[in-house]
C-alpha positions in Angstrom: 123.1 91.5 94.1 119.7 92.9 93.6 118.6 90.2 96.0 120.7 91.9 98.8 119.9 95.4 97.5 116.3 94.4 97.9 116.7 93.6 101.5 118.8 96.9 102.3 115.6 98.7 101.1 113.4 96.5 103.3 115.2 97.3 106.2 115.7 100.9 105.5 111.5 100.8 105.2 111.6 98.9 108.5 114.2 101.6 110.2 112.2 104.4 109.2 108.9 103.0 110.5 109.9 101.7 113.9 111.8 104.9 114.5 108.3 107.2 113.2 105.9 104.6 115.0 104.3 104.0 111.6 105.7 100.5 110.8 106.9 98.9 107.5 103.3 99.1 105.2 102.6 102.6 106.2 105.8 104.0 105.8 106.2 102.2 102.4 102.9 103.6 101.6 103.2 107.3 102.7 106.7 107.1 100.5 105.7 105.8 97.6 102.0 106.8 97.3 101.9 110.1 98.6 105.4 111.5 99.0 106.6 110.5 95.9 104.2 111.8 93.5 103.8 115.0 95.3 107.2 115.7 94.7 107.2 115.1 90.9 103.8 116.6 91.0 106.1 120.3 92.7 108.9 120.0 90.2 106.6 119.5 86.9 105.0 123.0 88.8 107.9 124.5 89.1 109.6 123.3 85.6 106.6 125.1 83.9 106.5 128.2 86.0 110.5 128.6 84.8 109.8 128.1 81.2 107.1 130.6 81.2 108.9 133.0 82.8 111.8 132.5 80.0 109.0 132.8 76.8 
């Protein structure tokens, strides 16, 4: 099961590089180095701004 699941997410990586022209490593790295800590990086942002505009 998490063998197969594995896989899945390999060849989603691989579907989103060929069709952006980046390829597999690239894509991997621009989701998970870059995209993914921006985002958390936005909503931690965000969280605070809403709890100091509740204080």
């Amino acid at each position: 099961m998490i063998n197969s699941f594995f896989n899945w997410c390999v060849l989603v990586l691989e579907v989103i590089g060929d069709v952006t022209g980046m390829g597999y490593e690239l894509a991997n790295i621009v989701i998970f180095v870059i995209l993914q800590p921006a985002l958390i990086l936005l909503f931690f942002i965000l969280w605070r701004i809403e709890v100091k505009k509740n204080k």
